[in-house]
Backbone as a chain_set.jsonl record, in Angstrom:
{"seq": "XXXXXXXXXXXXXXXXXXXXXXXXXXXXXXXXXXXXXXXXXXXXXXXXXXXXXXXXXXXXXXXXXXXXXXXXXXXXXXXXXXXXXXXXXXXXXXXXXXXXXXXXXXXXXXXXXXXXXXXXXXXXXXXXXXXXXXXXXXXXXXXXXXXXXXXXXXXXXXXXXXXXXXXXXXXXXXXXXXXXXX", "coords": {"N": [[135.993, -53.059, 95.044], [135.958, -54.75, 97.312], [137.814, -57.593, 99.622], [136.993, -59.765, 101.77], [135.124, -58.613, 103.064], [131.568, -58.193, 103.99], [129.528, -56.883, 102.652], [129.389, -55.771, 99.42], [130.511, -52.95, 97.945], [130.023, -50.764, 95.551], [131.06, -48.989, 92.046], [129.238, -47.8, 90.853], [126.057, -48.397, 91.683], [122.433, -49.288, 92.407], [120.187, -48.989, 94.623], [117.522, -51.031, 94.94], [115.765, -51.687, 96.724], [114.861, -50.027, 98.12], [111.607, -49.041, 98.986], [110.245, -46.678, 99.588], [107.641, -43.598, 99.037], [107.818, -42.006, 95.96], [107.842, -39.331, 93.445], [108.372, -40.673, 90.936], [107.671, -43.021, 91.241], [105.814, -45.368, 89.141], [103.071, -46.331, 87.859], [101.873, -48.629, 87.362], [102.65, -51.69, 88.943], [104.6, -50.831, 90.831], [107.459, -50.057, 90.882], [110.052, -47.749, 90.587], [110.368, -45.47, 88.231], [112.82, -45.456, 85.467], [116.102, -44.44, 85.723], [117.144, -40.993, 84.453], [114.49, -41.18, 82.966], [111.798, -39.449, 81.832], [108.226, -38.859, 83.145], [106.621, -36.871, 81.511], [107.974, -35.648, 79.546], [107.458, -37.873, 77.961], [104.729, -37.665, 77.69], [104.797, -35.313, 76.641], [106.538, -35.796, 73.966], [104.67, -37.416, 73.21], [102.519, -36.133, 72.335], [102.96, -34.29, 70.47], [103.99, -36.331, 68.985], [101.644, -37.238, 67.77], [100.464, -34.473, 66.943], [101.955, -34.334, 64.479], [101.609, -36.676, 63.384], [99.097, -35.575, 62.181], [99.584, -33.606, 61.06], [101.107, -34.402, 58.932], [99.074, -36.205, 57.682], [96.589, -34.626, 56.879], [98.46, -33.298, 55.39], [98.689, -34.628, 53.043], [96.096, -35.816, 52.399], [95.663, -32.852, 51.456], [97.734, -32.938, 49.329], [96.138, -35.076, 47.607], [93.977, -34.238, 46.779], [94.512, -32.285, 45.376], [95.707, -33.614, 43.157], [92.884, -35.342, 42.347], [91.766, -33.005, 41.818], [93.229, -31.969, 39.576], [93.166, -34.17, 37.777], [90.802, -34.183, 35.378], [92.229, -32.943, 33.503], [93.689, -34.101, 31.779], [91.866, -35.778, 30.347], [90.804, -34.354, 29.312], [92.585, -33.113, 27.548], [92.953, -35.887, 26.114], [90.529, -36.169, 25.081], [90.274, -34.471, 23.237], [92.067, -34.861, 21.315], [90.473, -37.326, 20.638], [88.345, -36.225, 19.147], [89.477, -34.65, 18.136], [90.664, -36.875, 15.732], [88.239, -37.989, 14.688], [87.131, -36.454, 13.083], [85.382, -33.777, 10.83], [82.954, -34.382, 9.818], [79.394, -35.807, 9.631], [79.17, -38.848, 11.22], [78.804, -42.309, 12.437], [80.849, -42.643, 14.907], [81.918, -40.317, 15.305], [79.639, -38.924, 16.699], [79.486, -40.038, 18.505], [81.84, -39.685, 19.598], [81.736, -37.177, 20.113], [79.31, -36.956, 22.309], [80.138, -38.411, 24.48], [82.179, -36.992, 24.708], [80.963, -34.569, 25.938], [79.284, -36.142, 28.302], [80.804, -37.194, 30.009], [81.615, -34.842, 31.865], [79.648, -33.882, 32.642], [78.968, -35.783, 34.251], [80.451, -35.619, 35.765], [80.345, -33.314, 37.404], [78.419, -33.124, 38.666], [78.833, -34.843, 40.572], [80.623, -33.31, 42.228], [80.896, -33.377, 45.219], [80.748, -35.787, 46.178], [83.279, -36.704, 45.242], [85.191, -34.883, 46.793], [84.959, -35.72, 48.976], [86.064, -37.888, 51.059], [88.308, -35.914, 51.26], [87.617, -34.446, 53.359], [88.785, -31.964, 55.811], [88.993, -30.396, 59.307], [92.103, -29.233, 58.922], [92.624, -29.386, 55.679], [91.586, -27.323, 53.039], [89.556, -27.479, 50.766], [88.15, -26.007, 48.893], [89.647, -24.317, 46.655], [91.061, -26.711, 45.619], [88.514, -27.695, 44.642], [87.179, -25.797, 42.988], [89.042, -25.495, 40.417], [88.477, -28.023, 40.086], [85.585, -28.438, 38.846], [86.344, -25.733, 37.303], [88.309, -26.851, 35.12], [86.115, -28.973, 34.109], [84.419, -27.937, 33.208], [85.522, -26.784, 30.789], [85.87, -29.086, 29.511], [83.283, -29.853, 29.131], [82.561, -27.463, 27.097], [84.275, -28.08, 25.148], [83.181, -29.828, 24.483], [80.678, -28.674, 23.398], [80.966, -27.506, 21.472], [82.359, -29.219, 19.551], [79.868, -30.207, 18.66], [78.834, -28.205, 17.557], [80.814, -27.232, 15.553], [80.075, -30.126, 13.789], [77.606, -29.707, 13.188], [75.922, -29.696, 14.593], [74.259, -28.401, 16.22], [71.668, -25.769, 16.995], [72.045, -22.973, 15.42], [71.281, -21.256, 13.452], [68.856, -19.18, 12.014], [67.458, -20.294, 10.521], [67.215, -23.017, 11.357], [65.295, -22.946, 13.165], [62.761, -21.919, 12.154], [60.692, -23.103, 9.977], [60.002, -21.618, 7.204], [61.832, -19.973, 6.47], [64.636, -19.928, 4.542], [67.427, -21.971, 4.187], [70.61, -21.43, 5.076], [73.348, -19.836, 2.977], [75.663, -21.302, 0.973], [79.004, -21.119, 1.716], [81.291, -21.866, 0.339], [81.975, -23.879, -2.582], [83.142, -27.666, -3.517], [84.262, -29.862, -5.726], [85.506, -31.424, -6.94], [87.441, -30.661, -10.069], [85.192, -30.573, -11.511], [82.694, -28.447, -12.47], [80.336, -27.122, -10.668], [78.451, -24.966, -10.987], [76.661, -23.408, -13.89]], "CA": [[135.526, -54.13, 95.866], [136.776, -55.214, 98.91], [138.009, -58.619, 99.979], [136.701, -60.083, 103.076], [133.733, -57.855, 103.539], [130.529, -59.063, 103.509], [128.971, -55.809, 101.732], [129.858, -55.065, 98.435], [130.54, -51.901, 97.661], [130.296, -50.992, 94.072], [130.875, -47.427, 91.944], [127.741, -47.95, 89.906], [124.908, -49.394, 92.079], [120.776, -48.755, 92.263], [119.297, -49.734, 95.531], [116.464, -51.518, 94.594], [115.211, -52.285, 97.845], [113.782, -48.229, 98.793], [110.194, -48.727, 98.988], [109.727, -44.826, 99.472], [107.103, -43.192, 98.197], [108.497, -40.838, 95.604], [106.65, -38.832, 92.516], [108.594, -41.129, 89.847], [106.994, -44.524, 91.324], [105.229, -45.423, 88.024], [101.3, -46.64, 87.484], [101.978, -50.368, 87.193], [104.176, -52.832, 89.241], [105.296, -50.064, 91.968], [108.733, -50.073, 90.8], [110.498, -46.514, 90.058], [110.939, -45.099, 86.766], [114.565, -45.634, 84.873], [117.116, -42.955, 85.177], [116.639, -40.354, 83.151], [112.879, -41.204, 82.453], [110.196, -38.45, 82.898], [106.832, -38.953, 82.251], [106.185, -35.525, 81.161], [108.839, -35.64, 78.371], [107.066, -38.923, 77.058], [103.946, -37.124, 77.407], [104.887, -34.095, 75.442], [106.559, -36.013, 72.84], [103.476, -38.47, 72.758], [101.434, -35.316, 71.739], [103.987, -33.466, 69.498], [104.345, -36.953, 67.922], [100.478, -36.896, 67.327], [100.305, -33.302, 66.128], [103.021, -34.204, 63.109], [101.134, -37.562, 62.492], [97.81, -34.792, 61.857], [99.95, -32.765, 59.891], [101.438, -35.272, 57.696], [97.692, -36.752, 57.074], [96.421, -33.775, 56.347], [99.662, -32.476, 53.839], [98.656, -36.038, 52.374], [94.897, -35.051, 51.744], [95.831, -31.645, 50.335], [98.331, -33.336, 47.752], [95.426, -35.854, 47.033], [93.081, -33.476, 46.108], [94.949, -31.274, 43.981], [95.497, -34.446, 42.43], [91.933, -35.271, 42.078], [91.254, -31.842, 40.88], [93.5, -31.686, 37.878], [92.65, -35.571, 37.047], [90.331, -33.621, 34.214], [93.431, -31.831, 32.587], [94.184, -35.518, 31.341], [90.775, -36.37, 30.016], [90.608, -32.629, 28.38], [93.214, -33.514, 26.147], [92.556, -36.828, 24.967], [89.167, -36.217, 24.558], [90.519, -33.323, 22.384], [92.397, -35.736, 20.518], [89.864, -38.18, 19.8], [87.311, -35.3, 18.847], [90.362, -34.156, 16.34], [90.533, -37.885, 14.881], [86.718, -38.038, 14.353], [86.776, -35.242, 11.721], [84.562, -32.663, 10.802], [81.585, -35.185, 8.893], [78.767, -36.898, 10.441], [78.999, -40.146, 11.26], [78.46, -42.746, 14.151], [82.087, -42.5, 15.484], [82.327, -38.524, 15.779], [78.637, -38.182, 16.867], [79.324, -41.594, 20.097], [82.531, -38.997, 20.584], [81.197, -35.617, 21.106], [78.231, -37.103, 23.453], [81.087, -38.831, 25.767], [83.179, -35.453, 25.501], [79.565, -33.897, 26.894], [78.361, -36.942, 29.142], [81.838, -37.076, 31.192], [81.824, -33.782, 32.868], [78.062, -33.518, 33.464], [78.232, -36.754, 35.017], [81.981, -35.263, 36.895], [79.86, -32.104, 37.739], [77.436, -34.027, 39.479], [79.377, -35.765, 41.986], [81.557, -33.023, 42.921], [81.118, -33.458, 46.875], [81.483, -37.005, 46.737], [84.76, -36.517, 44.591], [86.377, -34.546, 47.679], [84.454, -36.33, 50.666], [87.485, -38.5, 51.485], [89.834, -35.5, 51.892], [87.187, -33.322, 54.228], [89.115, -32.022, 57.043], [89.393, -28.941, 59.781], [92.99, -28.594, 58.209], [92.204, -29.204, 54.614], [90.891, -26.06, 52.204], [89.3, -28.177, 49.253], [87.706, -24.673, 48.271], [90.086, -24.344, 45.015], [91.115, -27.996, 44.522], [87.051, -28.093, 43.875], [87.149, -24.683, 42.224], [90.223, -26.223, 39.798], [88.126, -29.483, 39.228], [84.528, -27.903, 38.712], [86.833, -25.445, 35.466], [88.396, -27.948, 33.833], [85.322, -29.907, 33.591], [83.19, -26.773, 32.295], [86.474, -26.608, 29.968], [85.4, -29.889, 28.818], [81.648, -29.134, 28.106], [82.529, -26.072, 26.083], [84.987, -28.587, 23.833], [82.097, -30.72, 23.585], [79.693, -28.032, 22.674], [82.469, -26.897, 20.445], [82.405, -29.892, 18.359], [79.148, -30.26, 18.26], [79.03, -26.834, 16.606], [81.506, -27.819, 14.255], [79.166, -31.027, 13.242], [76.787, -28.707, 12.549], [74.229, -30.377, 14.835], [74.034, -26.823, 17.089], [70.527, -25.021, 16.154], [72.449, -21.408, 15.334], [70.78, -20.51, 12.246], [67.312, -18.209, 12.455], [66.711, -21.394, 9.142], [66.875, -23.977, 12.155], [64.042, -23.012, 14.092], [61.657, -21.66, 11.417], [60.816, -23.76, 8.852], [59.495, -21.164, 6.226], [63.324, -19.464, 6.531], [65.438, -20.593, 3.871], [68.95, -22.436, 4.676], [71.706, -20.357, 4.956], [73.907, -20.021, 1.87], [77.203, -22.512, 1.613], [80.063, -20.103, 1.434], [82.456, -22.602, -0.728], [81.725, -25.326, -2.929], [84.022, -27.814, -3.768], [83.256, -30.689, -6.917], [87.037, -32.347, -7.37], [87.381, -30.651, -10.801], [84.236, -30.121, -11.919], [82.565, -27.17, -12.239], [79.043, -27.332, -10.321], [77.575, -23.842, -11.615], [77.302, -23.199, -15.155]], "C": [[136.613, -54.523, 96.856], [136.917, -56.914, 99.448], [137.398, -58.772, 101.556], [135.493, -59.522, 103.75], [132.716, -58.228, 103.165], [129.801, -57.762, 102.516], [129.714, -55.274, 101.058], [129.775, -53.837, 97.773], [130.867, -51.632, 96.096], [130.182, -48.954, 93.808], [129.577, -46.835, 91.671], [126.761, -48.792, 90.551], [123.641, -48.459, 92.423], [120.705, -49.677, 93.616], [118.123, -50.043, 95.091], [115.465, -51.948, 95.699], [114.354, -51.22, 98.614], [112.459, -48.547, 98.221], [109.507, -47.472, 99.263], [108.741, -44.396, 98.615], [107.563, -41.421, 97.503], [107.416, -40.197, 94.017], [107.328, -39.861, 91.564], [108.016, -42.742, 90.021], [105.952, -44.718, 89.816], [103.384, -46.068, 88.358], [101.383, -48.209, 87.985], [103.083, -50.957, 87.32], [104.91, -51.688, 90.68], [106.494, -49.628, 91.807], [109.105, -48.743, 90.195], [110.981, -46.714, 88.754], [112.842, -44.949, 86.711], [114.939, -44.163, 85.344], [117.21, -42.58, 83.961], [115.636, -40.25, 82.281], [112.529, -39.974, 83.175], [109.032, -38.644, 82.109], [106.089, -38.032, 81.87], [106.594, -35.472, 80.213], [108.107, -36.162, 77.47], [105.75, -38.464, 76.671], [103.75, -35.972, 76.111], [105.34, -34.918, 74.08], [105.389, -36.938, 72.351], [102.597, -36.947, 71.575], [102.312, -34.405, 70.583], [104.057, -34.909, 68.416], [102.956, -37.074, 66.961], [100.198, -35.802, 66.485], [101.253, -33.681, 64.838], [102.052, -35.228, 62.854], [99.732, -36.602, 61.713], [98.009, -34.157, 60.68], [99.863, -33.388, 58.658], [99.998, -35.773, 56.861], [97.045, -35.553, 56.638], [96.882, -32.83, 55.659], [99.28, -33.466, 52.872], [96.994, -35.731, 51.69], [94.909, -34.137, 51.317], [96.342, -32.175, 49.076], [96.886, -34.011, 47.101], [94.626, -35.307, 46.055], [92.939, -32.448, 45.403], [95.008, -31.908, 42.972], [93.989, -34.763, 41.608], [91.148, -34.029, 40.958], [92.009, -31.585, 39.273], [93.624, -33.273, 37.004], [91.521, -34.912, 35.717], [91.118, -33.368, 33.014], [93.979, -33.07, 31.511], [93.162, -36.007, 30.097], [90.506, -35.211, 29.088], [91.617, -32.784, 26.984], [93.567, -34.908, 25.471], [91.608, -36.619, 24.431], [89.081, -34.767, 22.982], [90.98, -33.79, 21.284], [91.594, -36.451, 19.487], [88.895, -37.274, 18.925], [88.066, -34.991, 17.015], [90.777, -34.999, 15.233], [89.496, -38.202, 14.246], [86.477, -37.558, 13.014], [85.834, -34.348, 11.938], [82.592, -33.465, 10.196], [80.87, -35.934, 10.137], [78.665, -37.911, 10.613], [78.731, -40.863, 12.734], [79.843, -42.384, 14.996], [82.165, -41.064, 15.825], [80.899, -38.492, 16.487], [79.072, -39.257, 18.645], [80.937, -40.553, 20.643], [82.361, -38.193, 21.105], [80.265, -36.235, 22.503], [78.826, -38.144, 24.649], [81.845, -37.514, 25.982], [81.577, -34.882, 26.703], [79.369, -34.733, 27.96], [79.508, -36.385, 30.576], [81.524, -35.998, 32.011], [80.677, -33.257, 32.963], [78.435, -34.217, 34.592], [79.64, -36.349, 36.504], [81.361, -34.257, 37.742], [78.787, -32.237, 38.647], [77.54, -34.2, 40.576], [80.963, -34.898, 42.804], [82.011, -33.281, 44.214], [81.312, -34.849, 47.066], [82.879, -37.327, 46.127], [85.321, -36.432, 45.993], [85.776, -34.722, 48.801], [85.565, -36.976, 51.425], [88.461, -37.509, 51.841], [88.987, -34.196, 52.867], [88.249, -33.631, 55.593], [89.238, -30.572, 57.395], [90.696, -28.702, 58.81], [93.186, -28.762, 56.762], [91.258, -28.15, 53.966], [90.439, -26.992, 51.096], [88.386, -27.173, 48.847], [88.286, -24.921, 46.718], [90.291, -25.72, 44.195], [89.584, -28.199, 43.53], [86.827, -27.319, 42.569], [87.85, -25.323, 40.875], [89.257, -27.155, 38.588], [86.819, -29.413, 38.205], [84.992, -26.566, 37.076], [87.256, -26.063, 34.619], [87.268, -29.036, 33.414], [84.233, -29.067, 32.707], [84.131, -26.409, 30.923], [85.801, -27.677, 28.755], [84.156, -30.402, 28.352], [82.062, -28.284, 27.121], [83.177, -26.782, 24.994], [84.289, -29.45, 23.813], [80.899, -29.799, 22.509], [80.172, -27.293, 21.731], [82.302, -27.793, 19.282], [81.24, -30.58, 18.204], [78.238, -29.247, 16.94], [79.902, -27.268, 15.348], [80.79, -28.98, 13.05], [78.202, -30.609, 12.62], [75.224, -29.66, 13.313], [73.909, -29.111, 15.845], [72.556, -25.795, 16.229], [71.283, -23.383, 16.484], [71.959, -20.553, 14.127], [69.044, -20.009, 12.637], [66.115, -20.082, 11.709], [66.301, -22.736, 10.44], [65.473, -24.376, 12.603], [62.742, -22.049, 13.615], [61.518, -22.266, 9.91], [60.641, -23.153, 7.524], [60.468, -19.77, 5.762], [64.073, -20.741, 5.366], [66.729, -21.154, 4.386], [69.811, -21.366, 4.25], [72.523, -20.84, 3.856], [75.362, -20.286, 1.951], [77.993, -21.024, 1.084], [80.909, -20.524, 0.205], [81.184, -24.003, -1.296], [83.032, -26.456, -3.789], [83.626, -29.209, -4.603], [84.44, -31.759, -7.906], [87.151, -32.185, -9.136], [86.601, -29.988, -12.089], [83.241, -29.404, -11.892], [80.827, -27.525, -12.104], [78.196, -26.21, -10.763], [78.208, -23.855, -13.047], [77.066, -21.298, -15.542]], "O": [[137.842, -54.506, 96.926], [135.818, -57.425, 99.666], [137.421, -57.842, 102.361], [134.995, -59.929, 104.8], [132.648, -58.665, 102.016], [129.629, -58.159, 101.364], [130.583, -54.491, 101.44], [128.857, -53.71, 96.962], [131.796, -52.181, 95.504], [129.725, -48.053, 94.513], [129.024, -45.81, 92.07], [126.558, -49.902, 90.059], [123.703, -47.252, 92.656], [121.086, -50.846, 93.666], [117.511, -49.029, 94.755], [114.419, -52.538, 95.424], [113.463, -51.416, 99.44], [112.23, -48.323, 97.032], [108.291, -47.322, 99.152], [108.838, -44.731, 97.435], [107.633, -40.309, 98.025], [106.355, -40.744, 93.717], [106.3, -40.179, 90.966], [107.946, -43.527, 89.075], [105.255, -43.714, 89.669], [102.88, -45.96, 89.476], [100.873, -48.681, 89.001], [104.081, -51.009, 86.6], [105.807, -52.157, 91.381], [106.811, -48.72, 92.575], [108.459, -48.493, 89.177], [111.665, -47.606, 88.251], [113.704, -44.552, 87.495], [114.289, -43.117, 85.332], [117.308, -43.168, 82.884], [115.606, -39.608, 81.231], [112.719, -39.547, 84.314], [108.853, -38.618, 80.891], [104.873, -38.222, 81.835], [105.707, -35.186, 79.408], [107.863, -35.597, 76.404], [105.397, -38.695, 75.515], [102.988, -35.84, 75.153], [104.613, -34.776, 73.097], [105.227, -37.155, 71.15], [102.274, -36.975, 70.388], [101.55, -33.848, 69.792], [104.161, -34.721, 67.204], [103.01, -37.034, 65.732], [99.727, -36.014, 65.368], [100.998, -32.83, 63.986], [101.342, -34.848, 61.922], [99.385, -37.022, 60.609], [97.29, -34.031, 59.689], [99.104, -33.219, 57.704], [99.883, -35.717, 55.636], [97.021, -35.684, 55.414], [96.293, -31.815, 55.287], [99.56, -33.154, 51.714], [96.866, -35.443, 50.499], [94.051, -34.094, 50.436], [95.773, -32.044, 47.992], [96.486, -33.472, 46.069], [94.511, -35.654, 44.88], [91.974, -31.84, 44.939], [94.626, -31.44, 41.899], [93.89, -34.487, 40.412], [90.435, -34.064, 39.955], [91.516, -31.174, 38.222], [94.073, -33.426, 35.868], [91.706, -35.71, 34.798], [90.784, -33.529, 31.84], [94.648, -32.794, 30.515], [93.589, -36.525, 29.065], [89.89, -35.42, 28.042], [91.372, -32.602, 25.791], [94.305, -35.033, 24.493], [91.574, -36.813, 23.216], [88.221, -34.399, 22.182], [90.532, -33.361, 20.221], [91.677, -36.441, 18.259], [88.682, -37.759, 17.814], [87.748, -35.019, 15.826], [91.144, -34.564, 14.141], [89.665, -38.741, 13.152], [85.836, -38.07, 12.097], [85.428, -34.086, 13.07], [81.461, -32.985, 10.28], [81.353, -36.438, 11.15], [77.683, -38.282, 9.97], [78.523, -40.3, 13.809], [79.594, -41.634, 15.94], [82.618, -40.839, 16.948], [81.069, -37.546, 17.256], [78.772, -38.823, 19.758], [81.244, -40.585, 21.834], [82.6, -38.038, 22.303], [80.611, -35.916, 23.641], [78.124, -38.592, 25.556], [82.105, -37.019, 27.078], [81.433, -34.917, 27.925], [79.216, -34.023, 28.954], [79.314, -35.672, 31.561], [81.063, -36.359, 33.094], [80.603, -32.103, 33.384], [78.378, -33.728, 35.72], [79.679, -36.691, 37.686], [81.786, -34.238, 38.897], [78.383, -31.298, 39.334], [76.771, -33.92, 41.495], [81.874, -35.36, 43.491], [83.205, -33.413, 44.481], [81.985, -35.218, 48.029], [83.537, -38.25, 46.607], [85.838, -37.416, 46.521], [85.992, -33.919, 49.708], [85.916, -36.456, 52.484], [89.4, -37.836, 52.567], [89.573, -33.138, 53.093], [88.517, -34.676, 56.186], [89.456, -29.667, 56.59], [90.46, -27.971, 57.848], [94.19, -28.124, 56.447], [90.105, -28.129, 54.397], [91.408, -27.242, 50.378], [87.515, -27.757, 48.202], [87.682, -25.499, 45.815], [90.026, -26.009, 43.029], [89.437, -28.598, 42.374], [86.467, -27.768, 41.481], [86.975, -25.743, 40.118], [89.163, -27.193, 37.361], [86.774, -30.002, 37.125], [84.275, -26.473, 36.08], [86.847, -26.035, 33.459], [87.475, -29.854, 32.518], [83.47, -29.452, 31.82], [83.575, -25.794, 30.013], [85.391, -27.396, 27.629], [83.978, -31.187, 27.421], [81.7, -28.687, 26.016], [82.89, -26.391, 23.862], [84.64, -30.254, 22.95], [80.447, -30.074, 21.397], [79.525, -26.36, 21.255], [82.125, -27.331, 18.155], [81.361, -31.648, 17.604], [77.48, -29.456, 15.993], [79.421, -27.6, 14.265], [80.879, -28.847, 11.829], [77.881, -31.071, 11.525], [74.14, -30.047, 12.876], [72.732, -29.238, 16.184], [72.592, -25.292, 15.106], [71.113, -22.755, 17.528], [72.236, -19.369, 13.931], [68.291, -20.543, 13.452], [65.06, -20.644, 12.004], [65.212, -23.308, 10.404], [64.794, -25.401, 12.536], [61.924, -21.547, 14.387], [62.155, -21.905, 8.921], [61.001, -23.847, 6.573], [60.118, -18.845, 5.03], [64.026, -21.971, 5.402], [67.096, -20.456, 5.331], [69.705, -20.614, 3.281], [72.55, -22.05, 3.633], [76.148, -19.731, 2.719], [77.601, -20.161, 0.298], [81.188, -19.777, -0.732], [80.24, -24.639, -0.829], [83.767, -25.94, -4.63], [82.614, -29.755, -4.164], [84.347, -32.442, -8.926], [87.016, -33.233, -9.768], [86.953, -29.33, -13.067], [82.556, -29.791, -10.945], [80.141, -28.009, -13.004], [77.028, -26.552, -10.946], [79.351, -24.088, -13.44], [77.52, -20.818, -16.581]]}, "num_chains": 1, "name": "protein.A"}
């Protein structure tokens, strides 16, 4: 700077006063874009920042619905549990468990498409998560119809379903002691 001069001369100064029409004049307000702005840059990263938010939401619906799909694998082995607390005898408690092991994964088998409606997308495959969710639930029919078999409420004998068929003959007998044939 200079003493005595009416115009200050500086190292670092922006004329602000060029009304020129130049390509960086902006949209709104007339006033030129900052140094070192381009609105091409902001553009590209606008859309690059878009494409990752797509990704991320749709890496986020894949996890979900792998999730979803092995949510069974959970229910397969309690229900395996309670089946194996029940026992082998008929009663109300083993008979109100098998027909929840069975009900569940009809009623899961049912509603597959509204299961994985929430994670439809172009970049989502829910092909296997479904595939996944749709075996472990046929897993968990077969260990219902498993211990229904075991209960012995399963018509597998010819004696079942002809009445003028004798019952099939017990293999063991057991009499705590006492001897049931003489």
């Amino acid at each position: 700077m200079e003493k005595g001069k009416g115009v200050v001369t500086r190292r670092w100064a922006i004329d602000f006063t060029d009304n020129s029409s130049s390509s960086s004049v902006s949209r709104s307000g007339g006033f030129d874009d900052p140094l070192g702005y381009s609105r091409s840059s902001q553009e590209q990263d606008d859309s690059t920042l878009s494409r990752q938010k797509k990704d991320a939401e749709a890496n986020w619906k894949s996890q979900k619905a792998w999730e979803v799909a092995q949510a069974p694998m959970k229910n397969l082995f309690m229900m395996g549990f309670m089946m194996w607390m029940a026992g082998t005898t008929v009663h109300l408690f083993s008979i109100g468990i098998t027909f929840s092991a069975l009900w569940q994964p009809i009623s899961a088998l049912q509603g597959v498409g509204k299961v994985f409606e929430p994670y439809k997308d172009s970049k989502v495959d829910t092909l296997m998560p479904k595939l996944v969710f749709i075996s472990l639930n046929l897993a968990g029919l077969a260990l219902g119809v498993w211990k229904l078999n075991t209960l012995g409420l399963l018509p597998t004998h010819a004696s079942d379903w002809v009445s003028s068929l004798s019952p099939a003959q017990e293999v063991e007998y057991s009499g705590g002691g006492i001897p049931l044939h003489y």
